[in-house]
KOLKOL-801655 format. One record per residue: x, y, z of N, C-alpha, C in turn. Coordinates in steps of 0.2 Angstrom, whole numbers, plus 5000, padded with zeros to 4 digits. Each point is the difference from the previous one (the first is absolute). Example, Ala and Ser with C-alpha at 12.3 -4.5 7.8 and 13.67 -1.06 7.14 Angstrom:
! residues 2
506649725039499650065000500450065000 499850054996500450065001499650055003 
//
This chain:
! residues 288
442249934756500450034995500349964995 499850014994500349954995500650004999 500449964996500749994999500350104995 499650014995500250034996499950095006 499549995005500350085004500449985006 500149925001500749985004500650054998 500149984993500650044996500050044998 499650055001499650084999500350035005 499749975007500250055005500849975003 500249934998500849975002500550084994 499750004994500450044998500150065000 499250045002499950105003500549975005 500049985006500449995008500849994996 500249974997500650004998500650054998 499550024993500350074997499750075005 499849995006499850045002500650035006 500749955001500349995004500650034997 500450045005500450014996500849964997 499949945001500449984997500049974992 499249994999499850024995500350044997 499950084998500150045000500950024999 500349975002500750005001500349974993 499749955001500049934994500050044993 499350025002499950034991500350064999 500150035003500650065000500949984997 500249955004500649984999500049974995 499649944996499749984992500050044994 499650075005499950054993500850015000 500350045003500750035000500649964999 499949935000500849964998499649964992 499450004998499849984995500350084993 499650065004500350054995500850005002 500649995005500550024997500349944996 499649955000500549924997499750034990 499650005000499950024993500150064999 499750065002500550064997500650035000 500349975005500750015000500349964995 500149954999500349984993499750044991 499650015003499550034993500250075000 500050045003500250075004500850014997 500649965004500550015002500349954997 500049954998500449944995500149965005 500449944998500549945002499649974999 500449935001499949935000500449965005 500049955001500549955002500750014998 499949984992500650014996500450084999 499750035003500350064999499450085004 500449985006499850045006499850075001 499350035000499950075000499950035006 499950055002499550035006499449965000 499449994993499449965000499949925004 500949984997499749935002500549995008 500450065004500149995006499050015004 499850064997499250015006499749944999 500049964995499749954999500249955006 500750014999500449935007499750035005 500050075003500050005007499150045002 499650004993499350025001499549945006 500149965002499849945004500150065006 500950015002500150025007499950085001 500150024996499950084999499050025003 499749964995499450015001499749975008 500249965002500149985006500050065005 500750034999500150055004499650095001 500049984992499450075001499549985003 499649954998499349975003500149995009 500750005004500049995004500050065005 500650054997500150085002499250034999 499750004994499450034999499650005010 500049925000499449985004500450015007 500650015000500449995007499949965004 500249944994499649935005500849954997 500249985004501049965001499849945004 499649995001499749945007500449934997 499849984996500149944999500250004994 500750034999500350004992500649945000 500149985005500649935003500650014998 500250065000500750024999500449965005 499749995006500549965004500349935000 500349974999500549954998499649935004 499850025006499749945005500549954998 500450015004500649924997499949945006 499850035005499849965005499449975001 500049935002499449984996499949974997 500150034992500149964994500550014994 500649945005500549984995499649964997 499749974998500049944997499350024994 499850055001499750044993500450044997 500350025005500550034992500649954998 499949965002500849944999499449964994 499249984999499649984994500250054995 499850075002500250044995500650034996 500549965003500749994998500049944993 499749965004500249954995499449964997 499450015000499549974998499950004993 500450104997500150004993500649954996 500650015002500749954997499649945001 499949955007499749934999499749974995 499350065000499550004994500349994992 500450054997500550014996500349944998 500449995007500349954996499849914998 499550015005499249944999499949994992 499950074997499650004992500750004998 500550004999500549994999500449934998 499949965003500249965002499549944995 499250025003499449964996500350034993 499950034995500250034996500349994995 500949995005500449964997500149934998 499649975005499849924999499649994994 499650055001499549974995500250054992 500350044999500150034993499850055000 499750045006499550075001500550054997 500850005003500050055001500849975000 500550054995500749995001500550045004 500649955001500350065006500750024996 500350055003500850014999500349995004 500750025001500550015004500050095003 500150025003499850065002500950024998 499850074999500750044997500250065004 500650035000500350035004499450095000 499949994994499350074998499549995001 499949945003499249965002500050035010 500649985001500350035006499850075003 500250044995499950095000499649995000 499549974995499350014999499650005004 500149955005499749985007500150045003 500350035004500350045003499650074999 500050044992499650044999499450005000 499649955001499449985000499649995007 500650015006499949985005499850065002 500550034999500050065001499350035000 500050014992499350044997499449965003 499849955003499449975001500050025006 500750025004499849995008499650084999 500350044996499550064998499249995000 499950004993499349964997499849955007 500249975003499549965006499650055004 500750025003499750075006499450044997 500150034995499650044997499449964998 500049954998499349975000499449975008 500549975004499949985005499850055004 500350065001499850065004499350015000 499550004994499749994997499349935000 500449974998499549945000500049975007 500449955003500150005009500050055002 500350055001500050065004499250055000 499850004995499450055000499149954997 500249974995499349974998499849965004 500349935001500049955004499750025006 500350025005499750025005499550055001 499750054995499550045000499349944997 500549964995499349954999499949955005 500449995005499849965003499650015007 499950064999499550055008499449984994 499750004993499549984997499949935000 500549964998499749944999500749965003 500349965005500449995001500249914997 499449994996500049924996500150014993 500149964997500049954993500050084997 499550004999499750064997500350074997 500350035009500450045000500749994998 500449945001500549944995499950064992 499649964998499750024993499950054997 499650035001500050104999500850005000 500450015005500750035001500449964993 499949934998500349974996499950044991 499250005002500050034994500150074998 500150055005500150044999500850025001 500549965003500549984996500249984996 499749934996500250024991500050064998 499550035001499650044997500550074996 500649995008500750064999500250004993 500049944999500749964996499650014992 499750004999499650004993500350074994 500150055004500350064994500649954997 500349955004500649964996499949935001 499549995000499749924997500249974996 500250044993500649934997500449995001 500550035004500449975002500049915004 499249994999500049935002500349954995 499950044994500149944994500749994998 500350075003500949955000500249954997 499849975007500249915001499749974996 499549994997499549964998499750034992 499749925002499550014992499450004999 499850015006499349985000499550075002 499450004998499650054999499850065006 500150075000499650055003499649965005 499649974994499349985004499949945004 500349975000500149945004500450015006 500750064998500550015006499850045005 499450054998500050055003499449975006 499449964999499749975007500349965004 500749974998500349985003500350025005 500450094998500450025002499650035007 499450024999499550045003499949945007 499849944998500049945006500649995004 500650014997500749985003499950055004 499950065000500050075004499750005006 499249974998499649985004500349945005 500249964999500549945003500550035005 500450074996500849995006499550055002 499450044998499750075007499749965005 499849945000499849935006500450025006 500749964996500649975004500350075002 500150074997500250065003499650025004 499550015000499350035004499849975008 500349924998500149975007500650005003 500550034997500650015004499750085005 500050024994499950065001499750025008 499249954999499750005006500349975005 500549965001500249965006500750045001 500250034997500850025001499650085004 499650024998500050084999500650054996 500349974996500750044996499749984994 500450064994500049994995500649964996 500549995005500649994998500149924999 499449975002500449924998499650014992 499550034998499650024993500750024996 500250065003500650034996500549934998 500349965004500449985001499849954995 499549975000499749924993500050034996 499850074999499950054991500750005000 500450005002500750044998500349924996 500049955004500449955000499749964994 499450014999499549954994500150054994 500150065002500450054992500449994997 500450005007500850004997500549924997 499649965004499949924997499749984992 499550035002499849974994500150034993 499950075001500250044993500849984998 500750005003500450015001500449924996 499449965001500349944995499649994993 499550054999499750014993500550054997 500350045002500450094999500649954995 500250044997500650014994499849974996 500850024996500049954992499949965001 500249945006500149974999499649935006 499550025002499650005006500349905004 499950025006500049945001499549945000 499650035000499349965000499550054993 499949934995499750004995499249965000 499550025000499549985001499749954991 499949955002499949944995499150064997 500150004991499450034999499349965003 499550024999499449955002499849995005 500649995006499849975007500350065005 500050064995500250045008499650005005 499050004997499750005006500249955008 500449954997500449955006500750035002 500150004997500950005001500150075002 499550075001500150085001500349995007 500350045003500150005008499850065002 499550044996499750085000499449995005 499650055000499350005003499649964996 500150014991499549974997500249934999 500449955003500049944997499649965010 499949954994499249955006500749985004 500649995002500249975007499950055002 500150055000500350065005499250015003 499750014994499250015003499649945005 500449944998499849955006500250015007 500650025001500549995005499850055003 499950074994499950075005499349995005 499650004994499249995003499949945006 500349955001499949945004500450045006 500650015002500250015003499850075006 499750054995499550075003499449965004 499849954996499349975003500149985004 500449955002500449965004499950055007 500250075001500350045003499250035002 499750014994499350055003499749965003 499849945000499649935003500350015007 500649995001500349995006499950075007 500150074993499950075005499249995002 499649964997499450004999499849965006 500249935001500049985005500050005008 500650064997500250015009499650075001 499850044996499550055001499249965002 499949955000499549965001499949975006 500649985002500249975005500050045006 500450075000499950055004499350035001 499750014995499250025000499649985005 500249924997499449945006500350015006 500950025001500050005007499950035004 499750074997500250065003499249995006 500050055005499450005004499350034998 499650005001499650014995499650085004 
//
């Protein structure tokens, strides 16, 4: 059989399963309410509608339908699994701040990036922002670890399956894609491949938790904490962290700046090499 009906009949067997079928269902469904709810219904960021709350919680909503539909709860990881593994959700605590203040630090040594002194309403802000992300995480997370990850992982549980799930996370975020250009000065074009590989990088290092923990709560827990971190010193009049024009692509601490994309994607790989390993090792041990 030649390579090109290899991939004929690897992809009829695929989509032929129903967790295929789940995928493109749950894709259709949080794709139409991320764009037509804010199109439909209004808001923004800056000024919150009914549109742009479906937009927040279309990842977890479409989840759920796609779940109730099939009456399938099996592996949605709602449970905590704390025992075990403290020490992935103790990376997912602080893999984000470390990282942060890493580019931080290089940044400021080298003229990337200026700092302030943090203010009493810098304070609130944080605080408000904690709040709201630990929202926005769940809603995304339920979703992404909770439903996609593990349905793409009964299809392809490598690299691969990483990938699809990364990309088709950006993918949420696009009805308000300029909001990347905020910070920065630099191009659509050039920010947006970036953003799309950052994605691909933390869906790596999420997808591996994901798979070792069996929760989606150490995913909830890195979203919440890399939102509320990192927006929360760009936010106000008066932000604490300014990004030097030209060298955001270094000095970002976001998904689209190259450390974050190193550190995410090394340390995912890092992780899938190793689940990979000892699934090998059990293999060859097993009786035959």
């Amino acid at each position: 059989m030649d390579k090109g009906a290899i991939m004929s009949d690897l992809t009829r067997r695929l989509f032929a399963k129903k967790e295929s079928k789940q995928i493109i269902a749950y894709v259709l469904l949080f794709t139409a309410m991320a764009w037509l709810g804010p199109l439909l219904l209004g808001g923004t960021p800056e000024k919150p509608a009914l549109g742009f709350f479906l937009w927040g919680i279309a990842p977890m909503l479409s989840a759920l339908l796609v779940r109730w539909w099939g009456k399938d709860w099996k592996d949605a990881g709602w449970s905590p699994k704390w025992r075990g593994n403290q020490r992935w959700y103790l990376l997912s605590l602080l893999i984000f701040p470390a990282l942060i203040f890493g580019v931080l630090g290089l940044g400021w040594v080298t003229g990337m990036l200026t700092l302030a002194q943090p203010t009493s309403a810098w304070t609130q802000l944080f605080i408000g922002m904690a709040v709201t992300f630990l929202f926005f995480a769940t809603f995304e997370e339920i979703g992404w670890r909770g439903f996609l990850a593990p349905k793409m992982a009964t299809l392809h549980d490598g690299l691969l399956g990483h990938v699809i799930v990364g990309i088709i996370w950006a993918s949420w975020h696009f009805p308000f894609i300029s909001l990347l250009l905020t910070h920065t000065s630099e191009s659509i074009w050039t920010l947006l491949p970036r953003f799309i590989i950052g994605n691909i990088a933390l869906a790596i290092l999420m997808g591996e938790l994901r798979i070792r923990t069996g929760s989606v709560w150490p995913a909830v827990l890195m979203h919440w904490i890399g939102n509320t971190v990192a927006n929360s010193l760009l936010a106000g009049q008066t932000p604490i962290v300014t990004l030097t024009k030209g060298s955001e692509f270094i000095s970002s601490f976001g998904a689209e700046g190259i450390i974050p994309i190193l550190v995410f994607g090394v340390s995912g790989y890092i992780l899938y090499r190793k689940r990979k390993k000892v699934t090998a090792l059990k293999t060859s041990a097993a009786p035959a």
